[in-house]
C-alpha positions in Angstrom: 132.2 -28.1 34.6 129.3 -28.6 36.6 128.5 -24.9 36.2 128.5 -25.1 32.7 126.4 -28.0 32.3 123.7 -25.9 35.0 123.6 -23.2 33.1 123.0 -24.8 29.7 120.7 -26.3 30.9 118.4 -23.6 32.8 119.1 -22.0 28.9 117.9 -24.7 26.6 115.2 -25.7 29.0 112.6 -23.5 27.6 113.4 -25.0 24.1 113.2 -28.3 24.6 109.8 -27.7 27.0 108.1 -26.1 24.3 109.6 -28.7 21.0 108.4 -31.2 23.2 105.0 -29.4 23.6 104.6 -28.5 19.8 105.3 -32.5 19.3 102.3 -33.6 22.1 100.0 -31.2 20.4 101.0 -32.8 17.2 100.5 -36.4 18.3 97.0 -34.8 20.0 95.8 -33.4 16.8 97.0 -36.8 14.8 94.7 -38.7 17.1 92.0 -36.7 16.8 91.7 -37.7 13.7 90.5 -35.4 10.0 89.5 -32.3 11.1 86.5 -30.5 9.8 87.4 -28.5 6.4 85.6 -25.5 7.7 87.0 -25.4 11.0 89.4 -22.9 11.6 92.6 -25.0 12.4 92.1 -27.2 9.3 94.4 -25.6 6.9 97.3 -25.2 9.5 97.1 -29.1 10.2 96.9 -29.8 6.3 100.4 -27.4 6.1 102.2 -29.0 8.6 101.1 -32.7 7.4 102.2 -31.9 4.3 105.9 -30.9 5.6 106.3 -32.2 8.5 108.7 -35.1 7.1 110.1 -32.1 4.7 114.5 -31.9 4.5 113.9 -28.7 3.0 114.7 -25.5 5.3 112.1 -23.5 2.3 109.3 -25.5 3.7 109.3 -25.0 7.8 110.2 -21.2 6.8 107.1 -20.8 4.7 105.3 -22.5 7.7 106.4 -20.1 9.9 105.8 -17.2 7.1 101.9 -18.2 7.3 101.7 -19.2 11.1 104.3 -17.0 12.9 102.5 -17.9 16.1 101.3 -21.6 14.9 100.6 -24.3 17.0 103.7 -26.0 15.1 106.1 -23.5 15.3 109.0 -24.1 18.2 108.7 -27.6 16.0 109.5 -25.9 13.0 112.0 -23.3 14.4 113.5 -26.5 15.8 113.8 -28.1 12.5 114.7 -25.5 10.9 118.1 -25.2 13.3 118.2 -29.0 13.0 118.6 -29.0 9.1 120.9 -25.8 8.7 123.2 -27.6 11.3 123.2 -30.7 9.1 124.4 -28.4 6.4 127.1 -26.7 8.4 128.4 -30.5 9.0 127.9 -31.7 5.2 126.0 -34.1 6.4 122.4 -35.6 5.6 120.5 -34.8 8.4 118.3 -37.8 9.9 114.6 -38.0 9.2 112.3 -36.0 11.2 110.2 -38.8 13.9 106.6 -37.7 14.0 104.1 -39.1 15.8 101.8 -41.7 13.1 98.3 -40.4 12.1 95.6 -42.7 12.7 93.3 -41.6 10.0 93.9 -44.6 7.2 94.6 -42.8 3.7 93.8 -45.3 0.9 96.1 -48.3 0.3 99.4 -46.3 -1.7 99.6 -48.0 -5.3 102.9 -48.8 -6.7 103.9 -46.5 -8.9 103.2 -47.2 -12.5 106.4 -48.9 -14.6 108.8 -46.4 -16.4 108.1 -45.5 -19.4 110.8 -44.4 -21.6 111.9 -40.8 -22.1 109.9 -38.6 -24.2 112.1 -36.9 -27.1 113.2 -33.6 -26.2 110.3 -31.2 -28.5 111.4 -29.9 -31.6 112.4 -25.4 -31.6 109.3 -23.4 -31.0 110.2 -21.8 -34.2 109.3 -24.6 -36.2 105.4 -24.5 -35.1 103.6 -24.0 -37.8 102.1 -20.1 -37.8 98.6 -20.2 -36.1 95.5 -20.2 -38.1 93.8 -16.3 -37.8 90.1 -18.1 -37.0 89.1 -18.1 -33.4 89.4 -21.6 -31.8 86.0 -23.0 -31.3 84.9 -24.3 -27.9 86.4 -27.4 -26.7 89.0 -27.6 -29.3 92.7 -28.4 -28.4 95.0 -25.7 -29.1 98.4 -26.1 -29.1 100.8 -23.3 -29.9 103.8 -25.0 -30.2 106.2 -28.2 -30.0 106.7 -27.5 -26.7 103.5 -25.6 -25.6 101.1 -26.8 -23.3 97.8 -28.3 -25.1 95.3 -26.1 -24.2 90.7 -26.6 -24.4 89.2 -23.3 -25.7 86.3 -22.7 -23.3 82.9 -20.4 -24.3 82.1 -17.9 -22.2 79.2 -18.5 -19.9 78.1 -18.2 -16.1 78.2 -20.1 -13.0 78.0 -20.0 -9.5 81.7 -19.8 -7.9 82.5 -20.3 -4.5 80.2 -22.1 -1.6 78.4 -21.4 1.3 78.4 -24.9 3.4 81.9 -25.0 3.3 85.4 -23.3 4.2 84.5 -19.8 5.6 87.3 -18.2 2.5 84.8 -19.9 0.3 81.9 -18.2 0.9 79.9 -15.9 -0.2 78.8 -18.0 -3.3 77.8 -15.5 -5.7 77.3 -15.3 -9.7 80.2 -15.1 -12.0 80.2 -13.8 -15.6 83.1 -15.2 -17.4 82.2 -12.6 -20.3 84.9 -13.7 -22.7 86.1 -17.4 -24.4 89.4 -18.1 -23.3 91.8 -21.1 -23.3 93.1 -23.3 -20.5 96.2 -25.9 -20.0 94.3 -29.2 -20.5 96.8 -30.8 -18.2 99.2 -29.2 -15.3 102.4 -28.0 -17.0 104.9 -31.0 -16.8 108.2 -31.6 -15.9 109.1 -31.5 -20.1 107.1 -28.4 -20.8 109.2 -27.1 -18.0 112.6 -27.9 -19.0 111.7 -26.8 -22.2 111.4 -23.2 -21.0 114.5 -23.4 -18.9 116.5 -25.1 -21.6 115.5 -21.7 -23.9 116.8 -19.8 -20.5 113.2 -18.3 -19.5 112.9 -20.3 -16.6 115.5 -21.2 -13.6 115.8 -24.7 -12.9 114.3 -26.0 -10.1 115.4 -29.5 -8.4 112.6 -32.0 -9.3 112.5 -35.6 -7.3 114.7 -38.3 -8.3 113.3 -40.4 -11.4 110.4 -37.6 -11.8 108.6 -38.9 -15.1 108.7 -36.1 -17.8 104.9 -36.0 -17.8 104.1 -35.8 -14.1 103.0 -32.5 -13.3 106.1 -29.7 -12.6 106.1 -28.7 -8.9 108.2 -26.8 -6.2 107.5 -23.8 -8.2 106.8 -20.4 -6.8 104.2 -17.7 -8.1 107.1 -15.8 -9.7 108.4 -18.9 -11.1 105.6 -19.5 -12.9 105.3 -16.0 -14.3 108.8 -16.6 -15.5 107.4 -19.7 -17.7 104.1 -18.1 -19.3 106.0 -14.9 -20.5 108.1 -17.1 -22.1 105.3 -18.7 -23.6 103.8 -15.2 -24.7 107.7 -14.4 -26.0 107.7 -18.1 -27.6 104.3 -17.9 -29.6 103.4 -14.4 -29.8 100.5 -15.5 -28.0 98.8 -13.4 -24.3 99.9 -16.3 -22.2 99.4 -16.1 -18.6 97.7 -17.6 -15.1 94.1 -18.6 -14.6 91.8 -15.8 -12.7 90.6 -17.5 -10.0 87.3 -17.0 -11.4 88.5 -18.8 -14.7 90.1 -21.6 -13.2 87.0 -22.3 -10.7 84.6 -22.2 -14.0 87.0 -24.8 -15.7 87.5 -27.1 -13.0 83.6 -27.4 -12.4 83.2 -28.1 -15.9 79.9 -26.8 -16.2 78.7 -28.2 -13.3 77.3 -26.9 -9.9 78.1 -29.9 -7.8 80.9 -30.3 -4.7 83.0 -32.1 -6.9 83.1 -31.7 -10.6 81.8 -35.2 -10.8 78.9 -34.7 -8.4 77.9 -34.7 -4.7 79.9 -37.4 -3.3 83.4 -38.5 -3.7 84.4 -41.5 -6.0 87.3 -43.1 -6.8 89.0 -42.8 -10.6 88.3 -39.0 -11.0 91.3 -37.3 -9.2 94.9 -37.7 -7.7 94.4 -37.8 -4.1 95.1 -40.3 -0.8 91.2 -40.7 -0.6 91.0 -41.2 -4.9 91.7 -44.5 -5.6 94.9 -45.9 -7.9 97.1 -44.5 -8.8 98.3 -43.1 -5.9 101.4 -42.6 -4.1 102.7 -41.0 -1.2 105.7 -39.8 -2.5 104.5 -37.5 -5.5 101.5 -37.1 -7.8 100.2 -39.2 -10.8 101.2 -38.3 -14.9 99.7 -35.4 -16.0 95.9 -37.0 -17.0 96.1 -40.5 -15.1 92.3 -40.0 -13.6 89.6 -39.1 -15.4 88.8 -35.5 -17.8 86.0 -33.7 -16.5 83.2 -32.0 -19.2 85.1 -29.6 -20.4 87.9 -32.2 -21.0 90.3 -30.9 -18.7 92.1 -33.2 -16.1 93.9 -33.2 -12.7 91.7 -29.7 -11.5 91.1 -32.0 -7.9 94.0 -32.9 -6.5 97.7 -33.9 -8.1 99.0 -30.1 -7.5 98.1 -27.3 -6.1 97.5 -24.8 -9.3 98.7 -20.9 -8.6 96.3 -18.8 -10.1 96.4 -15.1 -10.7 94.3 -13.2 -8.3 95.8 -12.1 -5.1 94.6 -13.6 -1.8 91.5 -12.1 0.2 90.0 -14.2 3.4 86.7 -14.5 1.5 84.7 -13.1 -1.8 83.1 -10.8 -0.3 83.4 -7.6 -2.6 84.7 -10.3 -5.1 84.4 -9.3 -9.1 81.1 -10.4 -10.4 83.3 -10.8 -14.0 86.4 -13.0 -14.6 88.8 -10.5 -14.3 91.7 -11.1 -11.7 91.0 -9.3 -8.3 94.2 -7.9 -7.4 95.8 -5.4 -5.1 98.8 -3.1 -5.1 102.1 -4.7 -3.7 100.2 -8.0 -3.0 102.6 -10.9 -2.6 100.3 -13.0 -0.8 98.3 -15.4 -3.9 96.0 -18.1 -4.8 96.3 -21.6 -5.1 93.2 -24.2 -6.1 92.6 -27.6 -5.9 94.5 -29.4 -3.4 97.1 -32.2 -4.1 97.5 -35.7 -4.2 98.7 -35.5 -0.4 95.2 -34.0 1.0 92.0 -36.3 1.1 88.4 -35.9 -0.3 87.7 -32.8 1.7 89.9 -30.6 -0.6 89.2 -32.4 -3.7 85.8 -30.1 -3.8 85.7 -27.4 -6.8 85.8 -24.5 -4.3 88.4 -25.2 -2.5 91.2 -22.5 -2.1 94.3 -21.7 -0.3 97.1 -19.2 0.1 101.1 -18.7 0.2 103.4 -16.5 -0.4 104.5 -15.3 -4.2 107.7 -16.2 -3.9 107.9 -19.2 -2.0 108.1 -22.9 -3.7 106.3 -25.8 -2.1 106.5 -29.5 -3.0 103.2 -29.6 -3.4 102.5 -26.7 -5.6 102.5 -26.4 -9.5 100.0 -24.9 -11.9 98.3 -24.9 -15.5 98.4 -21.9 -17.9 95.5 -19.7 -19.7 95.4 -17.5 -23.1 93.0 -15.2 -24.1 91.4 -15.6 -27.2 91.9 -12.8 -30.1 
């Protein structure tokens, strides 16, 4: 017996040495307080903030996808084995003990009183057929019952990108968007969701208990969200589709050339994020438009969700397009999300800010906002 109990221990010794290790260097980091946004380890500490009190196996796995060698990852693999083992048992597994950050996020609002449910949108058959005139700019289009309300925007020009912040940010260089085009006003909701999955374009994807019907539809992967804007195009006859980065960066700034769309510093009332002001909660984003529309009348571009964009995912713009078309590669499955979410601070909430993750993986924090061309 005593043998046994040697030897599992000499084997699960390395394990526990290096959990234990991944959990000091978490508590470490914690202490140390934000990091920089430009610094290299920034994004990796965001990730793993983000999930770190995550039951989801999906979540440590796309962890692992993007930082196979992370400073997290025994933790993760640990979790990971933790969960699945929970599963095996039918049981609820108990929550994951991290060590508390020390950086204050602002005071978590309670979250505003139920409303009652919206009625479920008439057939998209019984929209009324479109008007052959192109939409003028900053006019609200909407499609059908259950369609997205989308701003027409004009074409123009504008500086995307930035050079005093994350290195993937940079070059700033001049974008053409030569073309109008139209973009969601709001995130696609929970609703508009169901709606699409109700008409069997969309798989249904397990939302939060008591998730409002307005608040913004997340834990939705790339593909997912390809499934939902052909069914738009199918639904309206319409070219539905994602942002292009470039798009999406020229709506969000709302013809500005600021860090944030509002201006230089941060302020409170503007987006969904810990560092924003009411509302805010830890536990999910805000309805679709609770903070304020920026100049192009478009809300929730900082913060609430990450949005998934088109283009597929390069480490900077150099050798970016100089148009608005999306820049994309053979085989990529690697793809763009903008804006940050209601879990990161004012650091992300800037109009440049970008990340990454894989096509087919769904995040809690991820969602996005459709586009149509205008012809």
């Amino acid at each position: 017996m005593w043998h046994t109990l040697l030897i599992v221990c000499v084997l699960a010794g390395p394990l526990f040495a290096s959990v234990a290790k991944a959990q000091h260097r978490s508590a470490d980091l914690q202490l140390a307080g934000v990091v920089p946004k430009n610094s290299a380890e920034q994004f990796e500490l965001a990730f793993w903030e983000s999930i770190k009190d995550s039951q989801h196996v999906s979540d440590y796995e796309a962890y692992l996808k993007a930082y196979p060698k992370g400073r997290f990852a025994a933790l993760a693999q640990a979790r990971i084995a933790r969960l699945r083992a929970a599963q095996a048992q039918g049981t609820a597994p108990p929550p994951a003990k991290t060590a508390p950050a020390v950086t204050a996020p602002a005071t978590a609002a309670k979250p505003p009183p139920s409303r009652p449910a919206q009625p479920a949108p008439a057939p998209a058959s019984a929209a009324p057929a479109a008007s052959a005139a192109r939409p003028t700019a900053g006019s609200v289009i909407k499609d059908c019952p259950a369609c997205p309300p989308l701003i027409a925007l004009p074409a123009g020009s504008f500086t995307m990108g930035s050079n005093n912040s994350d290195p993937s940010e940079k070059p700033a260089h001049r974008v053409a968007i030569t073309a109008p085009f139209a973009i969601g006003k709001f995130e696609v909701t929970v609703q508009q969701w169901n709606a699409c999955v109700n008409a069997g374009g969309c798989q249904k994807t397990t939302q939060a208990a008591n998730t409002p019907p307005d608040a913004p539809i997340r834990d939705v992967s790339w593909d997912d969200a390809q499934q939902y804007v052909k069914w738009l195009a199918s639904t309206t006859g319409k070219p539905y589709r994602l942002p292009t980065e470039a798009e999406w960066e020229y709506a969000a700034r709302g013809g500005t050339s600021t860090r944030y769309w509002w201006g230089e510093q941060m302020a409170t009332g503007k987006a969904n994020c810990k560092e924003c002001g009411q509302p805010w909660a830890n536990e999910g984003p805000a309805r679709a438009g609770s903070s304020a529309a920026n100049a192009f009348g478009l809300h929730d571009t900082s913060g609430s969700v990450w949005e998934w964009v088109s283009d597929c995912w390069h480490n900077s713009f150099k050798d970016a397009p100089t148009d608005s078309r999306s820049w994309d590669e053979p085989n990529c499955r690697v793809r763009v999300i903008r804006g940050g979410s209601w879990r990161e601070g004012a650091p992300y909430m800037v109009a440049s800010t970008r990340f990454r993750y894989d096509a087919s993986v769904r995040q809690f924090q991820n969602g996005f906002r459709v586009a149509r061309s205008l012809k």
